[in-house]
C-alpha positions in Angstrom: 4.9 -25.5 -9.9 7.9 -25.7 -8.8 8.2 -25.8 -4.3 10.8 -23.1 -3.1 12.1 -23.2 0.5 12.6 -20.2 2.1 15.4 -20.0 5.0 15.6 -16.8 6.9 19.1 -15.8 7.4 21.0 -12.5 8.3 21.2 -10.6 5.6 24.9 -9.1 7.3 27.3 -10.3 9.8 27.5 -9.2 13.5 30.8 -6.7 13.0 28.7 -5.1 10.4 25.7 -4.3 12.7 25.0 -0.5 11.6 25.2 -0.8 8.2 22.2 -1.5 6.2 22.1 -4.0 3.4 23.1 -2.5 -0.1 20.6 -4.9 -1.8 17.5 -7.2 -0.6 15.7 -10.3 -1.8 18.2 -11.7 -3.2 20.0 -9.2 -4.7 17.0 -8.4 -6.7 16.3 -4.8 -4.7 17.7 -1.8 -4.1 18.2 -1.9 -0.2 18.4 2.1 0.0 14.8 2.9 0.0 13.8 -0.3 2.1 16.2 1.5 5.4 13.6 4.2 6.1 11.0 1.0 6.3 12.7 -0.9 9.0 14.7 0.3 12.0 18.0 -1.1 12.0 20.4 0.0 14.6 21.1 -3.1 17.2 19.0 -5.5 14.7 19.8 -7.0 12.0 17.7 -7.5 9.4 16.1 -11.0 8.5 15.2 -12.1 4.9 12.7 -15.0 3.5 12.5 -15.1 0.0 10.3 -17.8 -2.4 11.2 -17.4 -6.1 13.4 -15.1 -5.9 16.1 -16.9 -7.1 14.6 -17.2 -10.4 11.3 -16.5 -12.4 8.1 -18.8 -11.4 4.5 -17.9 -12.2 5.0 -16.1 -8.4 6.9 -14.9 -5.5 7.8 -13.1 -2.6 10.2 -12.0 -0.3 9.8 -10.7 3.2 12.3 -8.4 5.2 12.0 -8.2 9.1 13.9 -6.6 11.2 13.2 -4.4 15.0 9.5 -6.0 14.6 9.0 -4.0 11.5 8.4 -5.7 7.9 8.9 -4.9 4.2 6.7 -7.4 2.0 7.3 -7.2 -1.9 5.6 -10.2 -4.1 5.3 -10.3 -7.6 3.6 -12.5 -9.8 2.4 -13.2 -13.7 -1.1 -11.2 -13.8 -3.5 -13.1 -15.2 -6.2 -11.3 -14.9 -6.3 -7.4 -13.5 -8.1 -7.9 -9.5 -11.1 -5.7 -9.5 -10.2 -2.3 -7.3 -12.8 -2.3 -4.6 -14.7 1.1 -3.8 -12.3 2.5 -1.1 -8.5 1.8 -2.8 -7.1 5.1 -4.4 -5.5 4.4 -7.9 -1.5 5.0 -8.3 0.9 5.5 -11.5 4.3 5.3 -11.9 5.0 6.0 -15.4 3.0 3.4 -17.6 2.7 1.4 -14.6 -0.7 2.0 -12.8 -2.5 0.0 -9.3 -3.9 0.9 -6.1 -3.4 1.5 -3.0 -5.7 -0.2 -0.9 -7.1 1.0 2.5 -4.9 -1.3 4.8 -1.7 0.4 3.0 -0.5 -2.0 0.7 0.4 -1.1 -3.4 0.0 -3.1 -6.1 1.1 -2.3 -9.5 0.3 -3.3 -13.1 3.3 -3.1 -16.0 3.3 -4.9 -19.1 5.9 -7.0 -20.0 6.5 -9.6 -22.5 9.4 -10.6 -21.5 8.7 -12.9 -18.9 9.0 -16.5 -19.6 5.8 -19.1 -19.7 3.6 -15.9 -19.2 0.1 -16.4 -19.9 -1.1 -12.6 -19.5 2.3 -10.6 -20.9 1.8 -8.4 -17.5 2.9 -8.5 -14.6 1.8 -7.1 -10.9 3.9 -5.9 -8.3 2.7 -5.7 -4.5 4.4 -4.3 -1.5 3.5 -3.5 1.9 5.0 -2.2 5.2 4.6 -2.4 8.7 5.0 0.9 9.7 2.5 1.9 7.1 -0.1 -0.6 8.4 0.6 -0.2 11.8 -0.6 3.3 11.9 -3.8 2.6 9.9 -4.7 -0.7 11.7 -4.1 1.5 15.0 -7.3 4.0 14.0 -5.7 6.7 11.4 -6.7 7.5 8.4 -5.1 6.9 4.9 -4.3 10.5 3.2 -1.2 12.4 2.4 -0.2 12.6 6.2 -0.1 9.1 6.9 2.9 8.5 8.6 6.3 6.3 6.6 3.8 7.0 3.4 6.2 8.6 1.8 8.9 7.0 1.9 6.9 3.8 1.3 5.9 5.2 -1.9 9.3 5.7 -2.8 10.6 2.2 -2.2 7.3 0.5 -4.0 8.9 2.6 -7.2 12.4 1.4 -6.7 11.0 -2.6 -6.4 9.3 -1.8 -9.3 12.4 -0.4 -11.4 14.3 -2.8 -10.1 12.7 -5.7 -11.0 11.3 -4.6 -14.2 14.6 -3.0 -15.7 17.0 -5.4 -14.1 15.5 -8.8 -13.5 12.5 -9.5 -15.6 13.6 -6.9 -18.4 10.1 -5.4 -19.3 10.3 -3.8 -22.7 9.8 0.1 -21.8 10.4 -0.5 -18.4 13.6 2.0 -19.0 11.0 4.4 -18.9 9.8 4.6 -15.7 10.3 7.6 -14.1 12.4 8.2 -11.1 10.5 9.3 -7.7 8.3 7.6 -5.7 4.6 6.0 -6.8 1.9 8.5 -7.2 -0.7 8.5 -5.6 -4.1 10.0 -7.3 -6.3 11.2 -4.0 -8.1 12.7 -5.7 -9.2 10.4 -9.2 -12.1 7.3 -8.9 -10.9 3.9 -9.4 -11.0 3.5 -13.2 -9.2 0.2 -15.2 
């Protein structure tokens, strides 16, 4: 396994203090749906990234910025993780995870295409602060949870990009615009 370093950096310079990022992690991810995530006025946002310069067996990129955080990691599934009793199964397309009770997503897609994989799927995690913060504060996950949504929304645009643009999944064209859904109502099957 190859060691990565990861150097946190500015992701912008100081006359461009306003502006959020066009892309993140290394030009791997949309940057639009990461701005409702993290505040950004007066800060700039900070980025470590490990592997995601290019494809190892795993890696992970972390965005910080006004105390808040965007985590997205991916890595070769070898073997689905067992849903425990409280995480609430989500789709996107042929993609399909959970959500677990602390707020985090990960996602299951098949794809061949990745090199050296052992399993020919791959899973996709993300969390955020602002989605954590709430819950670790005392309220409860459901459809009310506060940044949710639009946490939902930028899981489904890591997941499109990195499965259409960088690890080119076969059928990952497919996916469907919008944001993850989540099934509130369905057991944890898989």
């Amino acid at each position: 396994m190859t060691a990565g370093t990861g150097a946190w950096w500015a992701i912008y310079s100081d006359s461009d203090a306003t502006s959020f990022p066009e892309t993140l992690c290394n030009h791997r991810i949309s940057g639009d749906r990461a701005e409702p995530l993290l505040p950004h006025k007066g800060a700039k946002p900070q980025e470590d990234t490990y592997n995601f310069d290019s494809w190892t067996s795993l890696g992970h990129c972390i965005i910080k910025s006004g105390g808040d955080t965007v985590y997205v990691t991916y890595e070769d599934a070898l073997g689905e993780k067992p849903a425990q009793n409280k995480d609430i199964p989500v789709s996107l397309g042929d993609a399909y995870g959970y959500l677990s009770p602390r707020g985090g997503i990960e996602m299951y897609l098949s794809c061949r295409s990745i090199p050296r994989s052992v399993s020919n799927k791959i899973l996709i995690g993300a969390t955020a602060s602002v989605v954590e913060d709430k819950l670790e504060a005392g309220s409860k996950l459901d459809e009310s949870t506060s940044g949710l949504s639009a946490f939902t929304a930028f899981t489904a645009q890591v997941l499109r990009d990195l499965t259409q643009n960088w690890f080119k999944c076969p059928g990952a064209d497919k996916l469907p615009d919008g944001p993850v859904t989540i099934h509130w109502d369905k057991p944890v099957v898989r």
